[in-house]
PAFIFI-833482 format. One record per residue (C-alpha): residue in one letter; residue number from 1; x, y, z. Coordinates in steps of 0.001 Angstrom, whole numbers, padded with zeros to 6 digits, always signed. Layout:
// PAFIFI-833482
+------+------+---------+---------+---------+
! resn ! resi !      xx !      yy !      zz !
+------+------+---------+---------+---------+
!    A !  NUM !       X !       Y !       Z !
...
+------+------+---------+---------+---------+
END
This chain:
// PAFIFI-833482
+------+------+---------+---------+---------+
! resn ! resi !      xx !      yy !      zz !
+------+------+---------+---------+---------+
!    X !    1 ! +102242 ! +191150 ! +061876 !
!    X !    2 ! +105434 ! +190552 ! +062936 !
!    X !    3 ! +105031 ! +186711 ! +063573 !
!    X !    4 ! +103974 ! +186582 ! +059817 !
!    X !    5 ! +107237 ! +188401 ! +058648 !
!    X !    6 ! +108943 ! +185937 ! +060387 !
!    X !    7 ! +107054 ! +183113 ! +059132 !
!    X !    8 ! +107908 ! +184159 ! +055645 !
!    X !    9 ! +111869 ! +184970 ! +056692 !
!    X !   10 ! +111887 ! +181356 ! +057855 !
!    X !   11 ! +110265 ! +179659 ! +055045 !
!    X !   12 ! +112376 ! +182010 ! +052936 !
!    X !   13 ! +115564 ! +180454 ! +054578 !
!    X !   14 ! +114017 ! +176999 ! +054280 !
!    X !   15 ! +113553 ! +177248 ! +050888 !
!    X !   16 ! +117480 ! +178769 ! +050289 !
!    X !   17 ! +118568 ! +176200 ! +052524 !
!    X !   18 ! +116668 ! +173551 ! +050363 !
!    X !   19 ! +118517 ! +174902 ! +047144 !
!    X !   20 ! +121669 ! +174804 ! +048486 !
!    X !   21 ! +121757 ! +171007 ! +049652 !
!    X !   22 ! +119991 ! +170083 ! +046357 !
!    X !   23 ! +122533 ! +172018 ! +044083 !
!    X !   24 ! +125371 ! +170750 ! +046194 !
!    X !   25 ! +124141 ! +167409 ! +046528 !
!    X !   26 ! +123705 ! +167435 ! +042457 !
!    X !   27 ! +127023 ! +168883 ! +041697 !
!    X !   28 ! +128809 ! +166236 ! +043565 !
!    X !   29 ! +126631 ! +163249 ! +042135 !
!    X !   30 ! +127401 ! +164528 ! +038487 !
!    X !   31 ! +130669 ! +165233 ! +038953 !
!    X !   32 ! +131321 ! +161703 ! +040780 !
!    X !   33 ! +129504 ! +160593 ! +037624 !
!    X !   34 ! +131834 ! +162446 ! +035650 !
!    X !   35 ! +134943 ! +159943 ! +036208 !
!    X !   36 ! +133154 ! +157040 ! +035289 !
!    X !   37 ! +131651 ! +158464 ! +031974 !
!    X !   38 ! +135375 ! +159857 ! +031629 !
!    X !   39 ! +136492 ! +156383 ! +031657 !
!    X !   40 ! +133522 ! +154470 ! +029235 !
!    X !   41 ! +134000 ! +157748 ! +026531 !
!    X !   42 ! +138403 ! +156726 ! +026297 !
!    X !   43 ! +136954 ! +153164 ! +026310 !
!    X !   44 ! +134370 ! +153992 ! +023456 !
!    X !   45 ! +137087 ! +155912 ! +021486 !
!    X !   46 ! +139913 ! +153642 ! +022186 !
!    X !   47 ! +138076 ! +150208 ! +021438 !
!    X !   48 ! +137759 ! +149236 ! +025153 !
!    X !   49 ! +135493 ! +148134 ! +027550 !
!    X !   50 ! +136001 ! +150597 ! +030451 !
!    X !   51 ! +135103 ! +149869 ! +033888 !
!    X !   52 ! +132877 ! +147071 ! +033927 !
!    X !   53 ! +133010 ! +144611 ! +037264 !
!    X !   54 ! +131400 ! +146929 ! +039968 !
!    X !   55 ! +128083 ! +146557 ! +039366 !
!    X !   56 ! +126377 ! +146579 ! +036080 !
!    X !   57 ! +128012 ! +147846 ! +033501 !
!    X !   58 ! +130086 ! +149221 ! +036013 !
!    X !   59 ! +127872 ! +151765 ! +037314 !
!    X !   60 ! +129273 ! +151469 ! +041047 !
!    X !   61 ! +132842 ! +151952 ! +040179 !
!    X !   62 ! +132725 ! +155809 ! +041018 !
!    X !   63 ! +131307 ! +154396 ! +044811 !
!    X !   64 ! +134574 ! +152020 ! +044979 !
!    X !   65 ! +137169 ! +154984 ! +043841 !
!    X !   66 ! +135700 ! +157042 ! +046616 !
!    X !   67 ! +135960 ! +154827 ! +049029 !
!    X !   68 ! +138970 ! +153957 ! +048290 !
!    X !   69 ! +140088 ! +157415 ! +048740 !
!    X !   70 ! +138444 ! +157920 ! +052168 !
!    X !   71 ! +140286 ! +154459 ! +053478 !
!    X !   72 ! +143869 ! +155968 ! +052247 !
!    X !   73 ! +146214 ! +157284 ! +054826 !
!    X !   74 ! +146404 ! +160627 ! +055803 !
!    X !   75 ! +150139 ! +161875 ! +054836 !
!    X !   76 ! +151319 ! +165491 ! +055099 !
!    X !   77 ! +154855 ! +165567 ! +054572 !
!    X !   78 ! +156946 ! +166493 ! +057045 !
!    X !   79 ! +158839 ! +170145 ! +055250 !
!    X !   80 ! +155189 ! +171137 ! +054185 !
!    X !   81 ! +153306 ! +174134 ! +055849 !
!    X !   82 ! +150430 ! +171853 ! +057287 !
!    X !   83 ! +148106 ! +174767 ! +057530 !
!    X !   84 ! +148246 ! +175904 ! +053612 !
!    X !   85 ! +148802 ! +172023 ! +052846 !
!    X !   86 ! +145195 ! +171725 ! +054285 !
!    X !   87 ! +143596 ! +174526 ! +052712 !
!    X !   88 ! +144204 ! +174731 ! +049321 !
!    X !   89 ! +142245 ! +171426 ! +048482 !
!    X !   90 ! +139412 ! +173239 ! +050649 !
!    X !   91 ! +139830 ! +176483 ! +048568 !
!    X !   92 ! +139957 ! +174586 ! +045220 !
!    X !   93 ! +136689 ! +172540 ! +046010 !
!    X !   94 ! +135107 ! +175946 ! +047742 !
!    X !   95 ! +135799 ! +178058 ! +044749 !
!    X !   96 ! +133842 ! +175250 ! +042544 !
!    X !   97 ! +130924 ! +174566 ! +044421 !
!    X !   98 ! +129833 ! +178939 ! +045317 !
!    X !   99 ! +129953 ! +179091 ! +041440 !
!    X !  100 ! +126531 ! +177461 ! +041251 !
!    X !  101 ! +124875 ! +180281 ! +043307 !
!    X !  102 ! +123687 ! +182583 ! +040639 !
!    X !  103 ! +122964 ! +179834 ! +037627 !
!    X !  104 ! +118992 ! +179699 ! +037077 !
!    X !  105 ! +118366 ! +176037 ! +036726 !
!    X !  106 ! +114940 ! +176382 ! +035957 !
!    X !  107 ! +111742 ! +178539 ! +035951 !
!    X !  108 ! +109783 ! +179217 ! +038831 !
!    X !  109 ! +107884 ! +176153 ! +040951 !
!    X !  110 ! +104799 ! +176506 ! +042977 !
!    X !  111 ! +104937 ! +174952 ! +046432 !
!    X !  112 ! +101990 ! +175352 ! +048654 !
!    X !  113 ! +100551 ! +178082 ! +046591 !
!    X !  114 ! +104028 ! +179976 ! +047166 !
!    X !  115 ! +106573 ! +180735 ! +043891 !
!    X !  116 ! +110103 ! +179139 ! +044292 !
!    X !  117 ! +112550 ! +180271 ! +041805 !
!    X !  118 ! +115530 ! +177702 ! +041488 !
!    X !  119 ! +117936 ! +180121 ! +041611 !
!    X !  120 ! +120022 ! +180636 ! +045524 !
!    X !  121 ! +121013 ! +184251 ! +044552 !
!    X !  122 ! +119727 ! +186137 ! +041547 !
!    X !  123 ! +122052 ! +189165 ! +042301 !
!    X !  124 ! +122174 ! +192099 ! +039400 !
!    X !  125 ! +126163 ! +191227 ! +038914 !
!    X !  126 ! +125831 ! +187747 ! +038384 !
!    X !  127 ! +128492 ! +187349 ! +035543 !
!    X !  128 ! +131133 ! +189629 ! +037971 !
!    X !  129 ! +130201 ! +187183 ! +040758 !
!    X !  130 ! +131264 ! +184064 ! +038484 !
!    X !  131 ! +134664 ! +185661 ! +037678 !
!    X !  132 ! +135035 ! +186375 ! +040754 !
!    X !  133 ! +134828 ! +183161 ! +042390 !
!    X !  134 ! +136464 ! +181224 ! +039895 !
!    X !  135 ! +139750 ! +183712 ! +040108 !
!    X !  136 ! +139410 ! +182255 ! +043436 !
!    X !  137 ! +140399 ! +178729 ! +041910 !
!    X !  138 ! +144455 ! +179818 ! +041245 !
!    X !  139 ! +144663 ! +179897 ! +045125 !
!    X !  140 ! +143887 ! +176566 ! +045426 !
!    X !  141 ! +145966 ! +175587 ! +042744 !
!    X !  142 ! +148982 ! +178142 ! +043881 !
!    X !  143 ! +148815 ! +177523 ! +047716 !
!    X !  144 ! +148727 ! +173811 ! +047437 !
!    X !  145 ! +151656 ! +173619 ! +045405 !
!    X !  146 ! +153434 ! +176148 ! +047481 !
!    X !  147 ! +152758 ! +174740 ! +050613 !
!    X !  148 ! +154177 ! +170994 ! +049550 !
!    X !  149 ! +157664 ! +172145 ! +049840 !
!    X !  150 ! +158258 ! +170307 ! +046761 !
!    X !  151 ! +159369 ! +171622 ! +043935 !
!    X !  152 ! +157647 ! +170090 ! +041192 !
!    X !  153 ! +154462 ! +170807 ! +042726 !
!    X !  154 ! +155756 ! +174433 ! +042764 !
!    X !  155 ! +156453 ! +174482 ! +039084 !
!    X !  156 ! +153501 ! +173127 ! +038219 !
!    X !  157 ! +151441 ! +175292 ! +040409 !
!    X !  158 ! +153173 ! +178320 ! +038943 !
!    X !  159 ! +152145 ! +177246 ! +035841 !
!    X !  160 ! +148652 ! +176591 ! +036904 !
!    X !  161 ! +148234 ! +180097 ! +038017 !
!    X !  162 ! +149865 ! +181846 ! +035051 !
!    X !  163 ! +147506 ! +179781 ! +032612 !
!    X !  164 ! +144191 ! +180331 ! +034480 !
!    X !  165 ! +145033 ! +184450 ! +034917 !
!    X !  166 ! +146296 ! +184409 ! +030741 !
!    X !  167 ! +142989 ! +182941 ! +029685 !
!    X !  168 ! +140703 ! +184816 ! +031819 !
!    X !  169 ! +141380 ! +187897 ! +030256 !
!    X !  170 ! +140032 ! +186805 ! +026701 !
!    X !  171 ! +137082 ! +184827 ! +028370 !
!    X !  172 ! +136254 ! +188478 ! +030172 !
!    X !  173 ! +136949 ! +190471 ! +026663 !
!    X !  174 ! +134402 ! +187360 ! +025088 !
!    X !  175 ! +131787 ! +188183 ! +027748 !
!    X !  176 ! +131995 ! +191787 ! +027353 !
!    X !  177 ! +130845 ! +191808 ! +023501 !
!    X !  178 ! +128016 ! +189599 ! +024980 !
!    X !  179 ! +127003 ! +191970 ! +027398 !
!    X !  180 ! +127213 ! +194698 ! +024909 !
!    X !  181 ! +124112 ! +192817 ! +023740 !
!    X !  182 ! +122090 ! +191843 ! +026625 !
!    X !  183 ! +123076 ! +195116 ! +028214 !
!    X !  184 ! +122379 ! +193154 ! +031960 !
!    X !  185 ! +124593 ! +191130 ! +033861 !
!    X !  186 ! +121764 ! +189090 ! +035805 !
!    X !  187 ! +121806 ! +185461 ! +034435 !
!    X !  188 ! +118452 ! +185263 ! +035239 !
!    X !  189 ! +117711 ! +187905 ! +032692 !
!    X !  190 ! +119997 ! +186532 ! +029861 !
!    X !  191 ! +118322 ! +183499 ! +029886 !
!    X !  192 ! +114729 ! +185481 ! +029618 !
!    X !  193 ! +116401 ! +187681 ! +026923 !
!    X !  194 ! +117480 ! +184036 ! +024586 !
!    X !  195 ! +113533 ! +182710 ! +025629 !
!    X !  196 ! +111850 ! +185571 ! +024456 !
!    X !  197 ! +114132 ! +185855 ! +021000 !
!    X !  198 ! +117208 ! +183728 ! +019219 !
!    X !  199 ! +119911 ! +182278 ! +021820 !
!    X !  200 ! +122856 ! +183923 ! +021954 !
!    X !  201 ! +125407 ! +181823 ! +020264 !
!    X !  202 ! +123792 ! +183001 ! +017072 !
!    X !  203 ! +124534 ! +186253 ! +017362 !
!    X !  204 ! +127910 ! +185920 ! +019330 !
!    X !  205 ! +129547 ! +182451 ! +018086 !
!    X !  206 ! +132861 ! +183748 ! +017653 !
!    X !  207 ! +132896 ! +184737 ! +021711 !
!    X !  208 ! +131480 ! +181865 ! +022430 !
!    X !  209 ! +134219 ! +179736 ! +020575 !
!    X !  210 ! +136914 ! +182051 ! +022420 !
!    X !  211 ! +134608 ! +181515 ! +026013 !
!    X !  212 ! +134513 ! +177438 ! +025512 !
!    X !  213 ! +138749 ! +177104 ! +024371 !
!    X !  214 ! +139551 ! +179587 ! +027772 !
!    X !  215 ! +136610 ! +177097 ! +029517 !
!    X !  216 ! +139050 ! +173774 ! +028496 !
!    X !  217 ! +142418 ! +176085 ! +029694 !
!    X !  218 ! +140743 ! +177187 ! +033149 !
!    X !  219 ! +139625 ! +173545 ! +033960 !
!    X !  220 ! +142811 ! +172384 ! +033191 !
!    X !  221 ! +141222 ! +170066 ! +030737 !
!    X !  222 ! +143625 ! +168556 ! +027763 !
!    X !  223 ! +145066 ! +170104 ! +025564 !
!    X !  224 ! +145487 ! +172395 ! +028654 !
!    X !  225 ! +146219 ! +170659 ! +031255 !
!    X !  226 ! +150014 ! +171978 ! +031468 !
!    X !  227 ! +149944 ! +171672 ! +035447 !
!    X !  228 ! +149183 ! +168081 ! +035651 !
!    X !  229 ! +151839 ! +167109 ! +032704 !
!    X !  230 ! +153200 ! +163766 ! +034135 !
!    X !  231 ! +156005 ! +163599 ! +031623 !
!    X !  232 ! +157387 ! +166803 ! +032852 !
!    X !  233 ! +156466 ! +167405 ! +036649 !
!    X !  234 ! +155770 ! +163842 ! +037708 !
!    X !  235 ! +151801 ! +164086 ! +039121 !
!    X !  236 ! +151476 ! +168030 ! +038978 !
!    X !  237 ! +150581 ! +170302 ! +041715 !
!    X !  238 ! +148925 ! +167764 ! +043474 !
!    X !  239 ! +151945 ! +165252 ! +043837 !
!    X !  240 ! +152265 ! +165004 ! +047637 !
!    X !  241 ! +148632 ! +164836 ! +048363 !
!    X !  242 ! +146536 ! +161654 ! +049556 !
!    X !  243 ! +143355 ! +160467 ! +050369 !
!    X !  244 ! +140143 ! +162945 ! +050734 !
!    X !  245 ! +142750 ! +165769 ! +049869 !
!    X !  246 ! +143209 ! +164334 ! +046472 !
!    X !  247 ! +139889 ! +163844 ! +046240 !
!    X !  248 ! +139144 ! +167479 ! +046820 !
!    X !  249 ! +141775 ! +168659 ! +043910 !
!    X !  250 ! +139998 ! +165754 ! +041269 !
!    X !  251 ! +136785 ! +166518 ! +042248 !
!    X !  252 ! +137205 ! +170063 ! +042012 !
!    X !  253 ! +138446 ! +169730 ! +038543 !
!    X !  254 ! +134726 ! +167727 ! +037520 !
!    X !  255 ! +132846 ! +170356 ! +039424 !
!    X !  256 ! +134595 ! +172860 ! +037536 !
!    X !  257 ! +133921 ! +171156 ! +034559 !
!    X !  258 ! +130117 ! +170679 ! +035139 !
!    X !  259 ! +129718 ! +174344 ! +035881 !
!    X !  260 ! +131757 ! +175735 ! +033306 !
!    X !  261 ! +129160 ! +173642 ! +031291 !
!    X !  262 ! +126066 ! +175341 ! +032664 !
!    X !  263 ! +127351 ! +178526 ! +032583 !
!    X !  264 ! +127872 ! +178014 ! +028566 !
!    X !  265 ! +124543 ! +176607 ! +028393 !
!    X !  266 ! +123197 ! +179571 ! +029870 !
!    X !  267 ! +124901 ! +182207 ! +028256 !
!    X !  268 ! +124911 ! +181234 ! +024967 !
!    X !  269 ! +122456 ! +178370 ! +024840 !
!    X !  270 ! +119178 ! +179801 ! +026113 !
!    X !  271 ! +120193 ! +177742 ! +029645 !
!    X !  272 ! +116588 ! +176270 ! +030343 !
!    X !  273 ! +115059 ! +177452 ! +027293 !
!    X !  274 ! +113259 ! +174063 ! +025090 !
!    X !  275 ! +113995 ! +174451 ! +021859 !
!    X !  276 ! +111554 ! +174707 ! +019692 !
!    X !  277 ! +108707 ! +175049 ! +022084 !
!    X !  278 ! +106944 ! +178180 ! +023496 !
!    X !  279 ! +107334 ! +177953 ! +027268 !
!    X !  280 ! +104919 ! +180639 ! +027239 !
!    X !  281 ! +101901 ! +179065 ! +026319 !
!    X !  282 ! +101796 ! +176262 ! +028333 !
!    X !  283 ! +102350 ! +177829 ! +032036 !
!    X !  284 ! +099409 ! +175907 ! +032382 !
!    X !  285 ! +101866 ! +172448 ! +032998 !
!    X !  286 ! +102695 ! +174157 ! +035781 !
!    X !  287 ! +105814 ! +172304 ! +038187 !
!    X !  288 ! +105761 ! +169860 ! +034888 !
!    X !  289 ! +107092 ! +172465 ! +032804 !
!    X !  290 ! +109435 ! +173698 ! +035242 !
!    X !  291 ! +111172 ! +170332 ! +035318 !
!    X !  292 ! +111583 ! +169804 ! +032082 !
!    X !  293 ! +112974 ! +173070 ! +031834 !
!    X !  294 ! +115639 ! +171585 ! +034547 !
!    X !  295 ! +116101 ! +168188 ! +032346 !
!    X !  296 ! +116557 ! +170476 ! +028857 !
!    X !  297 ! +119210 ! +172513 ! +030949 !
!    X !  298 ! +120903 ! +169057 ! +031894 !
!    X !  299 ! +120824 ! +167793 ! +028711 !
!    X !  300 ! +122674 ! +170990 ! +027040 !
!    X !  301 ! +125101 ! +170554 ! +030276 !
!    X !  302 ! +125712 ! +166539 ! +029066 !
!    X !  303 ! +126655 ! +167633 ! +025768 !
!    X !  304 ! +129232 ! +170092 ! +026724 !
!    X !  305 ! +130819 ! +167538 ! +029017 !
!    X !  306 ! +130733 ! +164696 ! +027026 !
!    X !  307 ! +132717 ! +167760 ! +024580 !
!    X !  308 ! +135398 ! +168069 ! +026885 !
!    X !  309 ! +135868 ! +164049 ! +027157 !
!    X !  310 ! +135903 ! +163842 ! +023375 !
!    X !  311 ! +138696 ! +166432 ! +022881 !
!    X !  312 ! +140841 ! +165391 ! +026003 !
!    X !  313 ! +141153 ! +162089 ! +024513 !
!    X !  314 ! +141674 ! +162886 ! +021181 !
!    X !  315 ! +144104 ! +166166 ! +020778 !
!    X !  316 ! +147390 ! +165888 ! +021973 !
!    X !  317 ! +148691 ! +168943 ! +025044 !
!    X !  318 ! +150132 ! +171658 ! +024220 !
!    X !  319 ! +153761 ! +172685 ! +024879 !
!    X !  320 ! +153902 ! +175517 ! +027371 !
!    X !  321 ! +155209 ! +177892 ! +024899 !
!    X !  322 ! +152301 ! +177305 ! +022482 !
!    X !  323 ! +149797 ! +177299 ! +025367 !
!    X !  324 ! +150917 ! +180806 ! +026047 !
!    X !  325 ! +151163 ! +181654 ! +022746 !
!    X !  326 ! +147688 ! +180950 ! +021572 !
!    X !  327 ! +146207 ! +182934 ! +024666 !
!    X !  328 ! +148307 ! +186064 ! +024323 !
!    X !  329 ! +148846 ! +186157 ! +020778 !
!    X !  330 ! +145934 ! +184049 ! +019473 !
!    X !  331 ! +142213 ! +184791 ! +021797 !
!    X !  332 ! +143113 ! +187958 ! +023211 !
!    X !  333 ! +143272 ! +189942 ! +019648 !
!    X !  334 ! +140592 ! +187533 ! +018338 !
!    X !  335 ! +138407 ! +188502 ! +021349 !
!    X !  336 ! +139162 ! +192503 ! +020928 !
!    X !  337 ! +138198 ! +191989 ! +017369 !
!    X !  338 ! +134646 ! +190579 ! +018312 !
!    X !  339 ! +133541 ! +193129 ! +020957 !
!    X !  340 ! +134477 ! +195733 ! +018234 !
!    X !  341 ! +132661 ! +194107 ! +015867 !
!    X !  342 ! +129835 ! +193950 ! +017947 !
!    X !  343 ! +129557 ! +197580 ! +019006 !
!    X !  344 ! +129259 ! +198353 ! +015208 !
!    X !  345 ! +127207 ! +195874 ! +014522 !
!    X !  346 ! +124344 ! +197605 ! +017843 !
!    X !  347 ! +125299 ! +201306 ! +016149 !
!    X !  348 ! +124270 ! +199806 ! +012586 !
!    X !  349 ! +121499 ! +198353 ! +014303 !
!    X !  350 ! +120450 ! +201285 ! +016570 !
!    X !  351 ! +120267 ! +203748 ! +013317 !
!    X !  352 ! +117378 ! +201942 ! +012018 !
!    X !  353 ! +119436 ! +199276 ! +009733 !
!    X !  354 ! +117597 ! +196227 ! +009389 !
!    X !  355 ! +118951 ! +192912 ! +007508 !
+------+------+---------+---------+---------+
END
């Protein structure tokens, strides 16, 4: 008996481990991705070719910009706390990969007759988890800038910080009128919820509007991206940084990016849900069905991305003032206006009202 528990406790942490380097491995790919469709969507909008000498069409150039970054020199400056200088790149690029934990990226596969659920950790506070690791993000942002000694990078790491913690209060107010409706805070079962009935951005799209303009402001995405405003604070919060610590702060910001995606898609979007198709009735497809579940999810995710690339190269930033102005003034009362217009809209519901 007990060699068979801990057959199962190892395949168990097989199988997590599995996840893990997959999701990882994914995230890193896409976002890596990420720069080069970055560059062919300004191309496409500006009327320009875009990268388009390493390899065909340019596919390799994302290869070339990383290895350029790894074959940079190493430079901490001299004034800077070398300890913080090191780990807020390691925070920022920590806080966006443990995001991906609790997203279900698909149904359940059968491997050797046992279920697999592509999910690492489908804990019961799954939205609370996500907030919580992405407040984790300002660190980053805050002790890198900090720890450069320079003061540029201090300003715009202060602004960093106070932009991320202004807009996460109406993305939490958003989610709140959502959970009002799901009443559960498991992804897992929000995504059954929108498969089983209408997705949620029907019933919520003005907190999902307020959820996607706080998504742009928390990934520092234009016309948000106050902390990286070259005209003001020369390169941002990132200024003294080179080589793979760079590339930790710029990757971060893609990971960030892609998540923020998938957690849209599955909140609002019925995540793996196929549209127009009852997953239901053909459970018979088996690990088929369970892929194209993943693809579906990927494709919603694509969209979303290829969103923020469209509006980062076509709407101007935002002066500070009006960046603060539209979180405090604007989403906040907007947001407080939707979760009470949800909670009458469940006690109209709950008394038997029907449309």
């Amino acid at each position: 008996m007990h060699s068979a528990l801990l057959a199962i406790d190892l395949f168990l942490v097989i199988e997590k481990l599995v996840l893990i380097v997959g999701i990882v491995s994914i995230s890193l790919v896409i976002a890596m991705y990420e720069t080069y469709a970055e560059r062919k969507v300004a191309a496409f909008i500006q009327d320009r070719r875009g990268p388009n000498r390493a390899g065909p069409f340019g596919i390799l150039q994302p290869l070339a910009d990383g290895l350029k970054l790894f074959m940079k020199e190493e430079i901490i400056p001299n004034t800077s706390n070398r300890f913080l200088f090191i780990l807020g790149p390691c925070l920022a690029m920590m806080a966006a990969m443990m995001t991906s934990a609790v997203i279900p990226w698909g149904g359940t596969l059968n491997v050797f007759g046992r279920p697999v659920t592509l999910q690492i950790a489908d804990i019961n506070i799954g939205i609370l988890y996500v907030f919580g690791v992405v407040s984790m993000g300002v660190y980053g942002i805050m002790i890198g800038g900090w720890a450069s000694n320079n003061k540029f990078s201090l300003m715009a790491a202060l602004r960093g910080a106070s932009q991320v913690i202004s807009y996460e209060l109406p993305m939490g107010l958003s989610l709140i009128a959502l959970l009002m409706l799901t009443g559960s805070l498991k992804m897992s079962e929000i995504v059954a919820q929108q498969m089983d009935s209408t997705w949620n951005v029907l019933y919520q799209p003005l907190g999902f509007f307020i959820f996607l303009v706080c998504a742009f402001a928390e990934c520092n995405r234009t016309p948000f991206d106050l902390p990286e405003a070259e005209n003001e604070l020369n390169f941002g919060y990132h200024q003294e940084y080179s080589s793979m610590k760079l590339g930790f702060y710029l990757f971060a910001e893609y990971i960030n990016m892609f998540i923020s995606s998938v957690v849209m898609a599955t909140l609002f979007f019925g995540g793996y849900d196929i549209p127009f198709f009852n997953d239901a009735a053909h459970t018979d497809w088996g690990n088929w069905l369970v892929a194209l579940q993943g693809l579906v999810l990927l494709m919603k995710v694509g969209f979303f991305i290829f969103l923020f690339m469209w509006v980062r190269w076509t709407i101007p930033r935002f002066r500070y003032d009006q960046l603060m102005n539209l979180g405090w003034r604007g989403l906040i009362p907007l947001s407080l206006i939707n979760m009470i217009a949800t909670a009458a809209f469940i006690l109209w519901k709950s008394n038997g009202y029907k449309f």
